[in-house]
N, C-alpha and C positions, 0 to 999 in steps of 0.2 A: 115745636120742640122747646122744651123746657132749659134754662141758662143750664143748670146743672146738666143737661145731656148733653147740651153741647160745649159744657165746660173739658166735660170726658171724653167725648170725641176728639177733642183739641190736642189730646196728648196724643193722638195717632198720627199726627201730621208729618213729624219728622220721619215716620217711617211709612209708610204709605206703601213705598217699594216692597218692604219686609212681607206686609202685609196683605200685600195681592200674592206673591209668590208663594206665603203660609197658604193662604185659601185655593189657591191654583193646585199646590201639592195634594192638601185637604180632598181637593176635589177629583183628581187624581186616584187617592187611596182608595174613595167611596166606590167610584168608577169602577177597580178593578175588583172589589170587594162585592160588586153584581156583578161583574162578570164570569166567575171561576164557579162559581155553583149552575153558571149556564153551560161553562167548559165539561163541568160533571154530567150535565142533562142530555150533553152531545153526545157525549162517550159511553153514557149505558143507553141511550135509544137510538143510535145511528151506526156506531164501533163495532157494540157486540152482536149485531147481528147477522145471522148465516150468509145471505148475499153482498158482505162486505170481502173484498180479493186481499187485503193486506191491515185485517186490521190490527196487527201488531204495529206497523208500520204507523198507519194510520194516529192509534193510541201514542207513538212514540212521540211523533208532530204535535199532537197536543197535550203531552205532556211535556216537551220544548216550549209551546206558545204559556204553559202555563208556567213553569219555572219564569218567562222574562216578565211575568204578569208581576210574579212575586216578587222578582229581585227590584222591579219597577215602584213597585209598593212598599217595599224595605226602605230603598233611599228615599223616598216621599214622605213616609213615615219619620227620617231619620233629621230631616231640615225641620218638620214640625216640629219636633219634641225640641231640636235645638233651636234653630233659630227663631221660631216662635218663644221659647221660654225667654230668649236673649232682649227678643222684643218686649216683653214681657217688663225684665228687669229694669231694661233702659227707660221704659214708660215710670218706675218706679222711682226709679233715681232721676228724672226728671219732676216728679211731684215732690218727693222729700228735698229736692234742691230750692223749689220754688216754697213748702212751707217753711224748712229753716230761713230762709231769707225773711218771710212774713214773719216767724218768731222773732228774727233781729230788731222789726220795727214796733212790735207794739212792745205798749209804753208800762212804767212802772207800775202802773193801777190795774193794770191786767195782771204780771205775774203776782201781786199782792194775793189775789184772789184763786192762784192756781197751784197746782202740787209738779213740780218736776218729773215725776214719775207717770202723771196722767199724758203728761204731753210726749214724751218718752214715747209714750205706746202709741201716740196718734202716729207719731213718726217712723214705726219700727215694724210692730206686725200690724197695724191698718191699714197701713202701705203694701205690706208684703198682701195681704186679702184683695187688694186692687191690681197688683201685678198679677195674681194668678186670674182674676175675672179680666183682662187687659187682653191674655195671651188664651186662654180658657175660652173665652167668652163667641168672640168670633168663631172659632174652631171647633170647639163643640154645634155650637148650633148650625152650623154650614155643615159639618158631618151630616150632623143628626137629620137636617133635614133632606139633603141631598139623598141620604139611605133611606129615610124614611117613604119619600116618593118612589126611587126608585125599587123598592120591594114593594109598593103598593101597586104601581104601573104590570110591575111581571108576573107575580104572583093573580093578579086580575087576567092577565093573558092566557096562565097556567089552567084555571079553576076558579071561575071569579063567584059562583057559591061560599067555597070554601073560603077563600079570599075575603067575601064580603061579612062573615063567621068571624075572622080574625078582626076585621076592622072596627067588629061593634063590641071590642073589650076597650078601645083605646077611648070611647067619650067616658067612660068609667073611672080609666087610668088618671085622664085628664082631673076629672074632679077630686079624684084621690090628692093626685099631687098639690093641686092650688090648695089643700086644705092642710096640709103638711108644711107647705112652703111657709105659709102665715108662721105657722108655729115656728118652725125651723128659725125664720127672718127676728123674731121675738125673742126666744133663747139666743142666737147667736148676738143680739141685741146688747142683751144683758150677760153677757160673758165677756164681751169687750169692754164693757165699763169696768166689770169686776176685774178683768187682769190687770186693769190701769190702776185700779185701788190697790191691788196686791202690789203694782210696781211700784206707787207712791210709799206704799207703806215700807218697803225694801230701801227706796233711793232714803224718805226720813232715818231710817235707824242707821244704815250704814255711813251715811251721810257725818252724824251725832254718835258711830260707835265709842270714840274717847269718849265722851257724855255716858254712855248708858254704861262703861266698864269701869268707870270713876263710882258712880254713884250702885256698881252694880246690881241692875237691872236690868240684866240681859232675860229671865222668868218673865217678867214685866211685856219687855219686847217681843219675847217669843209668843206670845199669850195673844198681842195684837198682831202678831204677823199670820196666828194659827187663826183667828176670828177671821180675819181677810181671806185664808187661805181655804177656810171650809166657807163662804160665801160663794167666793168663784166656784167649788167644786159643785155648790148646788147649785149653780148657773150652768153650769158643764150636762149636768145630770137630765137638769130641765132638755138640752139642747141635744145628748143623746138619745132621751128619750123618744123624743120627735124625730130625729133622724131615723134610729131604729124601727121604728113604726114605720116610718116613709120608706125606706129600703125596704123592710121587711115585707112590706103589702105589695110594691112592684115587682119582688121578686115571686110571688106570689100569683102575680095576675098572668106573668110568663111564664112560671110553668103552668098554668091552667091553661094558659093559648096551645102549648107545645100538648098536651093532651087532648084538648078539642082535635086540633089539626089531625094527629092521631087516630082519634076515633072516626069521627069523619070522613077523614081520609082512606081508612079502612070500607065503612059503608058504601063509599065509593069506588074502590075498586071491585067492592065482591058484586055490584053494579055495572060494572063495565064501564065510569064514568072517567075512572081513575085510572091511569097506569102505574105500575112500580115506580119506574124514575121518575114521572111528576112527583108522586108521594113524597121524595128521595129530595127531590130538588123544594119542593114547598118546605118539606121540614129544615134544610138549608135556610130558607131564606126565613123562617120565621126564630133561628138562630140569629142570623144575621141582622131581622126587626128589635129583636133585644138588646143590640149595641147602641143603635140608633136612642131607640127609648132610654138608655142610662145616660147618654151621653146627652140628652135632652135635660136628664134627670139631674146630671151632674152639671151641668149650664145652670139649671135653677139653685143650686147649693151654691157654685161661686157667684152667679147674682146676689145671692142674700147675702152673702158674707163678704164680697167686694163692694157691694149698692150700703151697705149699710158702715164699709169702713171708708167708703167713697161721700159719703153723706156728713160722719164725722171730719172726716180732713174738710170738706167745703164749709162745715161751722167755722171751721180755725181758716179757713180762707177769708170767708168773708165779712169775720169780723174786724172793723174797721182799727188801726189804730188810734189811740184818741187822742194822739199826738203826733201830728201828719205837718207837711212843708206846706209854706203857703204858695200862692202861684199870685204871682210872681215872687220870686223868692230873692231875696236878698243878699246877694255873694261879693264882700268887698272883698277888695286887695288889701289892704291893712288895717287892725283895727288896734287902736291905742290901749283898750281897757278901760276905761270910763265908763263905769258902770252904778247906776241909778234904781231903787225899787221905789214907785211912785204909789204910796198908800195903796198896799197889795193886803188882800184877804187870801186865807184860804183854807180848807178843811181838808181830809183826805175821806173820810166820807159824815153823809148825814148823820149818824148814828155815834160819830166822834166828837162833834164838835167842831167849833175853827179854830182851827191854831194858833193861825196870825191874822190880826186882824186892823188894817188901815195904817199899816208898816209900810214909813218912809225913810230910804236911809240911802246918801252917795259916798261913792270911792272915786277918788280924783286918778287919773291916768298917772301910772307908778305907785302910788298912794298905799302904805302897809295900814290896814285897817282892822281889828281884833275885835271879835264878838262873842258877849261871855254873859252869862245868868243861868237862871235853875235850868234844871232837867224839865223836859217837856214844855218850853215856852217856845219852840220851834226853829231853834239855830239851826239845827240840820234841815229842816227844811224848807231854809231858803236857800241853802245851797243848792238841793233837789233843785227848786222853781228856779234858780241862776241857769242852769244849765238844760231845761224842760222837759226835765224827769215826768214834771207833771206840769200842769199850766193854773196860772192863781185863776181864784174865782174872782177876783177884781182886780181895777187897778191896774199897772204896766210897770213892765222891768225893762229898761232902755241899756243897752250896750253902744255906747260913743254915740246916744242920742238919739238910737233907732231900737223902738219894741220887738226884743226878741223874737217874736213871736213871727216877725217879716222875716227875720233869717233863714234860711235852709238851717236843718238839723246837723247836716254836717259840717256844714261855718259856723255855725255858732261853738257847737262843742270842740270844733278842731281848735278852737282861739279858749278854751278854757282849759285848765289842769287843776286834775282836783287829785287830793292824797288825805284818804278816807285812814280812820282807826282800824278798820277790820279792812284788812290789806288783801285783794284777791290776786294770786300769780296762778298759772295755769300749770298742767304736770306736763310741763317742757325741760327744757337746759336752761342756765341761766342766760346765757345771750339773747335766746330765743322770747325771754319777760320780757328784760330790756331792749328788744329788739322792737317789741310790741309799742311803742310808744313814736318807732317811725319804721314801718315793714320794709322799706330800703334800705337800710344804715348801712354802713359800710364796718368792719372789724373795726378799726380804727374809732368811728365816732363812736360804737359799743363801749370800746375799751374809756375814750373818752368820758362818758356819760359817765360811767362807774365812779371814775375818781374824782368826776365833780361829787359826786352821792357820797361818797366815801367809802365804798361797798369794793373796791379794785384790790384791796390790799385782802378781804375776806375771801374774795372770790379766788383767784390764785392758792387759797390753801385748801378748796375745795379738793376733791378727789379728780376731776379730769376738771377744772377751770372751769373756763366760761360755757364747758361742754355737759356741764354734771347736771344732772337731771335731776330736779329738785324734791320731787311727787305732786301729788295733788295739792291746791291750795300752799304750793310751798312748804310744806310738813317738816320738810327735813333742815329747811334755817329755822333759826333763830327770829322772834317775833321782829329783833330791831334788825338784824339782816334782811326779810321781808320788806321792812317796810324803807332799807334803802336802796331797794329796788327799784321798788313802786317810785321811789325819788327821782332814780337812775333813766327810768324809761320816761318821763317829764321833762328830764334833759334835753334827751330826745328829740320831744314834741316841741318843745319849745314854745309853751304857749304865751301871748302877754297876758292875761289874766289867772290870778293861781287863786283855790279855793283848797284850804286846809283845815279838816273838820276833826279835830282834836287826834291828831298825825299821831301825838306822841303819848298819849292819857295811858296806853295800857303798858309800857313799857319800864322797864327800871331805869334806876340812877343814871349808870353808864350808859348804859342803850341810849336813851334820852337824849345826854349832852353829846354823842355821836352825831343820832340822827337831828338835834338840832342844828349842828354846823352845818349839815347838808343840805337842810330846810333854808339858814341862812344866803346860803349860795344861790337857791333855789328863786329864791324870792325879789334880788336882786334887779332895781330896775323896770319891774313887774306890778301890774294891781295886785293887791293879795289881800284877798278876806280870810281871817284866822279864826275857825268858831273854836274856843278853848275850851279846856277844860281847867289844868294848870297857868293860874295864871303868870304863876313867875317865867312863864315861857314868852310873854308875850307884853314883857316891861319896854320894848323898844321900839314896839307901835304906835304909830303917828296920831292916830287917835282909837279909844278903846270904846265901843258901844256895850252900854249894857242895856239888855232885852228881860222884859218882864212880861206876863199874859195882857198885862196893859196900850206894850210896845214899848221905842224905846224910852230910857228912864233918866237914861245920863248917858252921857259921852265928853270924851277928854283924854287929855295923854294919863298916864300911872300914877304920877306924881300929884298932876291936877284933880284927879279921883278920889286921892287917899286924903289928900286936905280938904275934899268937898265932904268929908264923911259921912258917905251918902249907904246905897247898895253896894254900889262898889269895894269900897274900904270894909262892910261887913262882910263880905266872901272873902276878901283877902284878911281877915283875922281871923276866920275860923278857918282857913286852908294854913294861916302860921301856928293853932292851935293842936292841928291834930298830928 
């Protein structure tokens, strides 16, 4: 058995109990579902005839035995559909629990490469296609086969000519369906990629609507949302197609059995081979072969389309993240912040180039340290590699003398704070942001946090306080409210190392000199790397590194930079020019 079958199997474990009991019910139904057309074969060749003394009486009894047959079959019927679905579900919500946790781990060079909306779908209806083959799966085919047998067994008891008539459409049936199924398995294939492009293309614009109704383009948008939208449709088409054909032809092959039987059947009576209620009770049962064969039929439609949405969730299982804990992992009790990049390289991919390359630069423990030069010489991404967004291609990045890389990923980042330019809050309350930065806090350290940030005096004029629900991304503060949030829930964390990657570049005058006093509080006793953009924000750093595609090029305090007039001193004139 194959890891992937017995990866799926695995999800049956916890319910084990459910699932004897679904098949036991299952088997139940099938049971009585041969039995009642035998209850019929009683009653027109043993009931109606002249030397029966009471068969009214008679008939009344078994139509008693069959009503409990029924009612017997109802509730067996009635735990199926429910607690079978239920088991169903839980199998479901146990896979989407364990890939979002696998979402959580891998690392920033995977979602670089992916669209939110694809993965969306892996999570949402590839799941739901797995719960219905979960609950479907077992059920159908322990029907189908139980029926299937047992109308082959009686029906061969009844007339096994006739019987043996019926049986040689099913190697027919068989190859019909495996040929359908390919097709079927292939369209349903390629309809699951396409809805995940349509949802990517949904979560992009909606994602950018201020964008596309600023610059309106919403013609633009609609135009890519319609190309996506008739893609899937002719993925859909392809996959009814096939369907249809495949239904169409089974239904097809059944009634052509319910006719042979018929004729047949007729030959045989005017033979004397046949009696009325055998006729009576075979055509029953070859009613009854026709559930079995859908329910066959319809076991191989949620195979294709749970195997194949069961295939995609085990891609995103088992790829690795490429940023994993070491073993043995490194978990101190306190770490000072002394942190070192020891001639680090590093690219994000072949095709880009390296960013940084034989970058050596230390932060003494407390130490306020400022990092400033052009766009694209990679200040932001050594903050990324500080924290092991991503891992350098060479080289070591030591935290109080030990290579990150030995840390667990959760001690290492629990002891770092970083307060990024593009601020993310989640569409919560506002307590619940700032709550985010320690998921215990108590009201008090909340409230606390705030007025370290300086955000306690905004919050309060909110429409319900610390209760008010912000939207998504925070939409409804203020850029410098946001970002003294983001300050606020750092409080919080309290971490000794702070990494602040131009906190304040998008914001105005006021905003600014706000959230810089909060930044000052922030920083406080703490390592602090400050990649700038404004440099006048960062005159009272201990020492200022300046970074070029070379590395670094100078370092010094503000004052010692502008009299070395070097790089330094020419960004700070043309930042007093413009």
């Amino acid at each position: 058995m194959s890891y992937r079958a017995r990866k799926f199997l695995s999800f049956y474990r916890p319910y084990l109990g459910t699932l004897a009991l679904d098949l036991l019910c299952a088997f139940i139904v099938s049971a009585i579902t041969l039995i009642l057309p035998l209850c019929v074969r009683h009653i027109t060749q043993n009931l109606l005839g002249a030397d029966v003394a009471d068969p009214i009486g008679e008939i009344g009894v078994m139509a008693m035995i069959m009503l409990a047959l029924v009612l017997a079959h109802t509730l067996c019927t009635l735990f199926v559909d429910y607690q079978g679905h239920m088991m169903g579900a839980k199998m479901e919500r146990d896979m989407r629990r364990e890939l979002f946790a696998h979402y959580q781990k891998l690392s920033f060079s995977f979602y670089d490469d992916q669209k939110t909306g694809q993965l969306m779908s892996r999570i949402t209806s590839d799941l739901f296609a797995i719960s219905e083959l979960a609950h479907h799966g077992p059920e159908d085919l322990f029907l189908g086969i139980v029926k299937f047998i047992g109308v082959f067994l009686i029906t061969l008891s009844i007339n096994p000519a006739l019987s043996l008539i019926v049986i040689a459409f099913l190697p027919f049936m068989f190859l019909f369906s495996l040929h359908f199924n390919r097709k079927m398995n292939r369209a349903m294939r390629l309809s699951k990629e396409r809805v995940a492009q349509v949802n990517a293309q949904v979560e992009d614009s909606l994602a950018g609507i201020r964008v596309v109704q600023s610059f309106a383009n919403e013609d633009w948008e609609q135009a890519k949302f319609d190309e996506a939208n008739a893609r899937f449709v002719e993925s859909r088409r392809l996959e009814y197609k096939s369907e249809g054909l495949f239904y169409g032809g089974m239904e097809a092959f059944t009634q052509l059995m319910t006719v042979v039987v018929v004729v047949f059947g007729a030959i045989a009576i005017t033979r004397v081979t046949l009696d009325l209620s055998d006729l009576i009770t075979f055509l029953l049962y070859v009613g009854i072969l026709v559930e079995p064969i859908r329910r066959l039929v319809n076991f191989a439609r949620w195979y294709q389309e749970g195997i194949t949405g069961f295939h995609r969730f085990m891609d995103m299982i088992e790829l690795p993240p490429a940023i994993q804990d070491p073993a043995p992992a490194h978990e101190p009790e306190l770490v000072r912040g002394e942190l070192e990049l020891q001639r680090v390289s590093f690219g994000y991919h072949a095709d880009f180039g390296t960013v940084l390359r034989d970058l050596s630069l230390k932060i003494g423990s407390g130490e306020y340290v400022a990092l400033v030069g052009a766009s694209g010489v990679g200040k932001t991404t050594i903050s990324a590699l500080i924290a092991r967004f991503y891992d350098a291609d060479a080289g070591r990045i030591c935290l109080d003398g030990v290579d990150i890389r030995r840390y667990s990923l959760r001690a290492l980042r629990r002891n770092i704070g970083m307060v990024d330019q593009d601020v993310y809050l989640f569409g919560a309350t506002v307590a619940d942001n700032i709550r985010y930065g320690k998921p215990d806090a108590t009201e008090e350290e909340i409230i606390d946090a705030a007025k370290k940030a300086y955000a306690h005096d905004f919050i309060l004029e909110l429409p319900q306080g610390y209760d008010t629900e912000i939207g998504q991304r925070g939409i409804k503060l203020s850029a410098g409210q946001r970002q003294r949030l983001s300050i606020a829930r750092l409080f919080l964390k309290d971490p000794p190392l702070i990494i602040l990657d131009e906190a304040t570049s998008a914001l105005d005058n006021e905003s600014e000199r706000v959230v810089q006093r909060s930044l000052e509080r922030l920083i406080e006793n703490r390592s602090t790397l400050v990649i700038a953009h404004r440099l006048s924000t960062i005159r009272n750093a201990d020492r200022i590194l300046v970074l070029t595609p070379d590395g670094i090029c100078e370092q010094g305090s503000h004052k010692e930079l502008l009299l070395a007039d070097g790089v330094y001193a020419n960004l700070h004139d043309m930042q007093l020019a413009r």
